[in-house]
N, C-alpha and C positions, 0 to 999 in steps of 0.2 A: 504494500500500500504506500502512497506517494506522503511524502511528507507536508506538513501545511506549512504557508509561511506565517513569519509571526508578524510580518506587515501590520499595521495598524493601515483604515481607510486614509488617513490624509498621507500616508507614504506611500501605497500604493497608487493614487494619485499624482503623487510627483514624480513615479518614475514612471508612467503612463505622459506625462505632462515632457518629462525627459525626452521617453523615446518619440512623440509625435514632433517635439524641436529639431529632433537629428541633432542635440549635442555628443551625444555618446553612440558608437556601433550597436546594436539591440545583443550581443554577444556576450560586452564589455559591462553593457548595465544587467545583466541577469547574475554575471559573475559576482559585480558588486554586490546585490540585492540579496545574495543566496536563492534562486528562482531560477527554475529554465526558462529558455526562451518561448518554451511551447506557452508558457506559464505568461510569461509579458506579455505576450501576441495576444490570449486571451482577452487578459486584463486591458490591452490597449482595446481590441473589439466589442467587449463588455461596456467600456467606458464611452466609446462612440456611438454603442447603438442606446446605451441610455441618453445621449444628449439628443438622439437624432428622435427617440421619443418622447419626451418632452418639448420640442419643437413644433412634432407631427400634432400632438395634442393642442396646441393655442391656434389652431387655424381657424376654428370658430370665435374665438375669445373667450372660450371656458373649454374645460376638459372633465372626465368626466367624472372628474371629482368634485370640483366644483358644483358640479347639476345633481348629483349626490347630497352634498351639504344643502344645498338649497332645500330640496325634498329633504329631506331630514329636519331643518330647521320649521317647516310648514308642521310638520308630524309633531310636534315636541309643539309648537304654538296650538293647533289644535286640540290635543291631547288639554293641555292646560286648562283651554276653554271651557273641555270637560270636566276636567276636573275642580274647576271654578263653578262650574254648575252646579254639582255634588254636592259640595258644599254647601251653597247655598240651599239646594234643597232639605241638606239633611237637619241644619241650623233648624229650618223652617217647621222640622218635621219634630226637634227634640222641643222648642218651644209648644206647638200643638199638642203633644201629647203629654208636657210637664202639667198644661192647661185639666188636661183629662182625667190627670190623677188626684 
């Protein structure tokens, strides 16, 4: 089984950030890093295709996380309204009956 690296995310970033500059050979910074290159290559592709989706996502001007939260936040205001209802009915319901006893 392959060994992990002990890279933290902002170091594996900089040497992603490294190899897209062409300051170092991709051979030279694997060596450095303790990582094959199969390993960099990844991390550079990984790192690319997450930029290039979060990009692909604002084409409309939300993504669809955003239209998520939206709809979530209606649910949670509605919900309230419910339960502001409740309340008031049940208020309504413990006076009436304190009446009756």
């Amino acid at each position: 089984m392959a060994k992990r690296s002990d890279l933290t995310a902002a170091q594996r970033r900089e040497v992603v950030l490294l190899l897209l500059r062409r300051e170092e050979p991709a051979g030279k910074l694997a060596r450095r890093f303790g990582i094959s290159e199969q390993t960099l290559y990844r991390w550079r592709d990984e790192f690319l295709a997450g930029g290039e989706a979060a990009l692909a996502n604002r084409r409309g001007g939300t993504d669809s996380r955003d239209r998520e939260i939206k709809e979530l936040k209606k649910e949670v205001e509605r919900r309230d309204q419910v339960i502001g209802e409740l309340t008031i009915a049940n208020r309504i319901l413990k006076k009436t009956s304190e009446g009756l006893l």
